[in-house]
N, C-alpha and C positions, 0 to 999 in steps of 0.2 A: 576311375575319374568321375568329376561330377559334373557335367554338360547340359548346353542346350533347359530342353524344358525340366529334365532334372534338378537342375541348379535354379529352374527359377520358383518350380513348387517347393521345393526346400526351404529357400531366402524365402518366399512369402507365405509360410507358417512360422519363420523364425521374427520376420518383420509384423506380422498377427500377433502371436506370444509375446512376445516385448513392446509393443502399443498397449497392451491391458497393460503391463506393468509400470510402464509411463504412464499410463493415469494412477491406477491405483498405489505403489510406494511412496509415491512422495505424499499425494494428499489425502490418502483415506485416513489418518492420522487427524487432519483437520479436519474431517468430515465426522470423524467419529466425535473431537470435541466439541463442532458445531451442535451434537443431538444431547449435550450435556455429561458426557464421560470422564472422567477426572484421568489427570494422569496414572496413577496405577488403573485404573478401569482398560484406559488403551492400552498400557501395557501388558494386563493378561489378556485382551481380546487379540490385539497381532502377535501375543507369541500364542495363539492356536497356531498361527501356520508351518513356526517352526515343531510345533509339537505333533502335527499331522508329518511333518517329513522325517520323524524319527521311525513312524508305524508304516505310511503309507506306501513312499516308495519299494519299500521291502516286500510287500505282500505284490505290488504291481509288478515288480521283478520276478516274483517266483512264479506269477503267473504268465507273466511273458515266457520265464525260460522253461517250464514246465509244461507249458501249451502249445507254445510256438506260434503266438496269437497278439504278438507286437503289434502289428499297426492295428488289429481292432480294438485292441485296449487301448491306442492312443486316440484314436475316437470317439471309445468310451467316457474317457476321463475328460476329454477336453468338452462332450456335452453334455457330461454331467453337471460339470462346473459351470457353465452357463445356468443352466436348469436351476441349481441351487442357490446360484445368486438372487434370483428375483427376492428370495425371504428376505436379503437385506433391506427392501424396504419398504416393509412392515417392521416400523422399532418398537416392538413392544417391551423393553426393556431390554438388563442386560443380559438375563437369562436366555432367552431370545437371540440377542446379536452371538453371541459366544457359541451358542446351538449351529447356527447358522453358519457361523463362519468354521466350525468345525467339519462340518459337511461337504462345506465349498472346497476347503483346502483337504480333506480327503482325496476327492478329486481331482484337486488341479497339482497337487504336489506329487500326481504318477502323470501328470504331460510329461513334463521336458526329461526325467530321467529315460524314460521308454523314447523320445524323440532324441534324444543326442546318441543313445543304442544305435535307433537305425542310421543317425547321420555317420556315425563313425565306424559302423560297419560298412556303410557305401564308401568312404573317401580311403579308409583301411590306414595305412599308415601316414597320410600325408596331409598331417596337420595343419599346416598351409593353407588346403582344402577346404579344410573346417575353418577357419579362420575367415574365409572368401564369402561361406555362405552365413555363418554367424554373425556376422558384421551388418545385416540387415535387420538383424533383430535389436541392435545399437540405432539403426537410422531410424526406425518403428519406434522406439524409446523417443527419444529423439524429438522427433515431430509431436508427438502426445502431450510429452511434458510442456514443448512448449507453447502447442497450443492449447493443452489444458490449462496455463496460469491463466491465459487472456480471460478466456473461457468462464472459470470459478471468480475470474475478479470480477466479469461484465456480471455474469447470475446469479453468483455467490455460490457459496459450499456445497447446495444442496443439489446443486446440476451433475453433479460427480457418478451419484449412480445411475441414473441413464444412458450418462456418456459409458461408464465401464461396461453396461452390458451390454449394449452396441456393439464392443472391443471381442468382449468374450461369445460374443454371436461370431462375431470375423473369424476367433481365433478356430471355434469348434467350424467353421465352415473350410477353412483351409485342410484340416486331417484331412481331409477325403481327395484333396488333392496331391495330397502327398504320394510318390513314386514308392514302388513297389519298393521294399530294400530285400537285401540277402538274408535270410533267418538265419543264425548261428550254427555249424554243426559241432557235432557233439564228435571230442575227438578221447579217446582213453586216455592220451597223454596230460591232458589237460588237468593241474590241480583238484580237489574238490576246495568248498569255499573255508570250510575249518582249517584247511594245512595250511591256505593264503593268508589268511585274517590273522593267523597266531604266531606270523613270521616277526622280529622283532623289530624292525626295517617298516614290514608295515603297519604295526601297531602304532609307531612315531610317528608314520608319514599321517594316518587317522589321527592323531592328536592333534598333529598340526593343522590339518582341517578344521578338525573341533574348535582351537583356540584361534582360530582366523574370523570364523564364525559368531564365536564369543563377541570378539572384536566389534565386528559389525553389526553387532542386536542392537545398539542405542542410534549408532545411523541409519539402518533401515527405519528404526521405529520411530526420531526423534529429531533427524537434523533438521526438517523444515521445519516443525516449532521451537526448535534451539535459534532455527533464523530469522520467523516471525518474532517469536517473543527480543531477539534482539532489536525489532525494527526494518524491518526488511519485507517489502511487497511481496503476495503471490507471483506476482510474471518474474519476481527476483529470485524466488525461488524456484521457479520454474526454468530458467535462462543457468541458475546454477549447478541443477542436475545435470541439464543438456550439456554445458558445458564439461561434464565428467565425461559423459556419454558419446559425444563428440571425440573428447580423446581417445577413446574406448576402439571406438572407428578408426582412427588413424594406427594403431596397434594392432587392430586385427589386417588392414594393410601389411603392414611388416612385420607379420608374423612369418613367415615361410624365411625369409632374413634370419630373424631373432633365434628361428630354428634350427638354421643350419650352424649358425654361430656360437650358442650355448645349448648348454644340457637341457632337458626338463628340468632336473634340480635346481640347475643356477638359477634358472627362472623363478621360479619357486621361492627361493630363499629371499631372491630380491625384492618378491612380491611381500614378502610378510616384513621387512627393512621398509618398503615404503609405505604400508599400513599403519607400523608404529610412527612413523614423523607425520603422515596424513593427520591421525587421530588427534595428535597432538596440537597440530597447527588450528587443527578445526574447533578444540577446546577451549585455549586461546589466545586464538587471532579472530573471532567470530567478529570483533570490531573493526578487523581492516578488511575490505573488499579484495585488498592484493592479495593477502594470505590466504581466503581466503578462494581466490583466481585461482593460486600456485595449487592451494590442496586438492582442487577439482580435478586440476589435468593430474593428478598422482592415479587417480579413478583409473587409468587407461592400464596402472599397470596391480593396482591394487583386486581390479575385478576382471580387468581384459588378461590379462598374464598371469594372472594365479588361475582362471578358470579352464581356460585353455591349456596350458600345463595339467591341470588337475586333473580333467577327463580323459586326457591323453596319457595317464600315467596311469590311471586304473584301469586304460582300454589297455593297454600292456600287461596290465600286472593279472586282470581276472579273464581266459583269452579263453575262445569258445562260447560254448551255453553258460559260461558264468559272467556272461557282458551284460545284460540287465539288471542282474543285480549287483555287478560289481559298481554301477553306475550309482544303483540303489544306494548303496551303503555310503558312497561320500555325498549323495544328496540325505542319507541319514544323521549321519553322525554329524556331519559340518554344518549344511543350511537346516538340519533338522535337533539337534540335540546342542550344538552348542548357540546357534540363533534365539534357540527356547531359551537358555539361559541368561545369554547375552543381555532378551528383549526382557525375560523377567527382572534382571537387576537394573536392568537402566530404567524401568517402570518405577521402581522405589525409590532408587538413590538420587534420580532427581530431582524429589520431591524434598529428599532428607539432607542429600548433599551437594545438591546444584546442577546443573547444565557443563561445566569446568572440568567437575569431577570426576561425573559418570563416563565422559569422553577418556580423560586420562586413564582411568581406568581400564577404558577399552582397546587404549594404547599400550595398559601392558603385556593383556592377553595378546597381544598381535607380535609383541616380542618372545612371549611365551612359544608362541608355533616356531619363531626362526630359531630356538637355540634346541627346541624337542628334534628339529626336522634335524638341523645341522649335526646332532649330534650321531644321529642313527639313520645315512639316509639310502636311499632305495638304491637300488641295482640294476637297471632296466633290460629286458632282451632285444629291444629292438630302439635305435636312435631315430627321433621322426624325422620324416621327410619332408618334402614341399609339395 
């Protein structure tokens, strides 16, 4: 179980970790085309970061399970990542930013795999758990966003990376408060990673990932200039994430519910059903504020219930010393190989095909994961707990 100061150094590296990411997703975007970057420019500069999670996490997972030197690597990486942000800013072009940001996100894309290792080896089957202390990384979102719109509207754009590396000073300062966790033992019965990975069941379930993540390459990279260029204030933009984020919190509340009541699967399934109607409604309805209310709170179950499900399904599926990198590989293939993609085509097409488009588009990779999953889906050994 997770107690006492356990629970509180856990929640405030998850509440640190998710603060840099409320500043930085929603408006490094406009910060990038504050320094004159065209839309394809941003769009191959943020998909370095899904393109660092397709190498990164992998290599920080074999080093995790092959060392047994977890939480020093998550120290590592979290001040790395600090350390290598400062190049942001110095723009000396774009050679330079993409350098830069390639470096950073080396870095920062072996935190959270290697951190949700140790969180779910401490709480073990009781996802609930996880859910109690994840949740703080949603209130840390949270407060950033919103008071980073006030923030970039009173300064302008250019206050952004000060403010982030502040975030990622907090964030590398929390590792080291982080509680000891259990290091994996090594058990003979345990799969190796080739017999797991080339099961058919998991190949689908990896697809689904992938095409979830597709999904959300032109949101991560594009919704707050889909909402500026519709007419819509920074603080509006910033009061719209939270509001995702917000829901997000109420869902990891009732996650230990949700748990005992459906499978990991259903969950799952349901999450990539309300991805497809999210994507759609936000492509559009961008001109009504309601539609665009209703698709915010879907967030709670598009990010809060597909993610939670997801790590709990590979903490099952890859069990021993193949839990770092079994974490690795859906921070690979999902936020790393299909985000890469995602972020690369919505860089294009919204240039060729509209703001409409590239969204529906990303609607149908989201449908694409529910009928890959549904068709071949997983078999679990163990139902989570609370």
């Amino acid at each position: 179980m997770v107690r006492g100061s356990f629970y509180q150094r856990l929640s405030s590296f998850y509440f640190c970790y998710f603060a840099f990411i409320g500043a930085f997703a929603p408006y490094f975007a406009l910060y990038l085309k504050s320094l004159g970057y065209s839309a394809a420019e941003i769009g191959l500069l943020l998909a370095v970061n899904p393109v660092a999670r397709i190498f990164g996490p992998n290599l920080w997972g074999w080093l995790s399970d092959h060392y047994r030197a977890r939480g020093q690597l998550i120290r590592l990486t979290a001040v790395g990542t600090a350390v290598v942000f400062t190049a942001v800013f110095f723009n000396y072009g774009f050679a330079w930013m993409f350098t830069a940001l390639l470096l950073l996100n080396i870095f920062w894309c072996g935190v959270l795999p290697l951190a949700e290792s140790a969180t779910l080896s401490l709480v073990g089957a009781r996802v609930g758990a996880y859910g109690r202390v994840r949740l703080w990384g949603s209130v840390g979102f949270v407060a950033v966003v919103i008071v980073g719109g006030y923030v970039l509207d009173f300064f302008g754009v250019g206050a952004l990376a000060p403010m982030v590396l502040m975030l990622l000073a907090l964030m590398a300062a929390s590792t080291f408060l982080l509680p000891r966790d259990r290091e994996p033992s090594h058990h003979p019965e345990h799969a190796s990673i080739l017999s797991i990975v080339t099961r058919p069941e998991v190949i689908a379930l990896m697809a689904g990932f992938f095409f979830m993540q597709v999904a959300h390459g032109p949101y991560n990279a594009f919704y707050s200039i889909h909402l500026v260029e519709a007419g819509y204030t920074k603080k509006a933009v910033g009061w719209l994430w939270s509001l995702g984020v917000i829901a997000e919190i109420g869902l990891f509340v009732l996650l230990p519910r949700l748990m005992r009541a459906y499978s990991l699967n259903q969950i799952l399934l349901f999450s990539f059903f309300c991805a497809f109607l999210r994507l759609l409604m936000i492509a559009w309805g961008v001109g009504s504020l309601t539609i665009l209310l209703a698709a915010q709170l879907l967030h709670a179950i598009t990010f809060g219930a597909f993610h939670s499900a997801g790590v709990a399904m590979m903490h099952q599926i890859f069990r021993g010393r193949n839990q770092a990198r079994g974490q690795a590989i859906y921070t690979s293939l999902g936020y790393g190989l299909g985000g890469t993609l995602g972020t690369l085509m919505a860089g294009y097409s919204w240039e060729t095909l509209g703001s409409e488009w590239t969204f529906t588009f990303a609607a149908t990779s989201a449908l694409l994961a529910l009928l890959v999953v549904a068709w071949k889906p997983v078999s679990l050994p163990v139902r989570p707990g609370t």
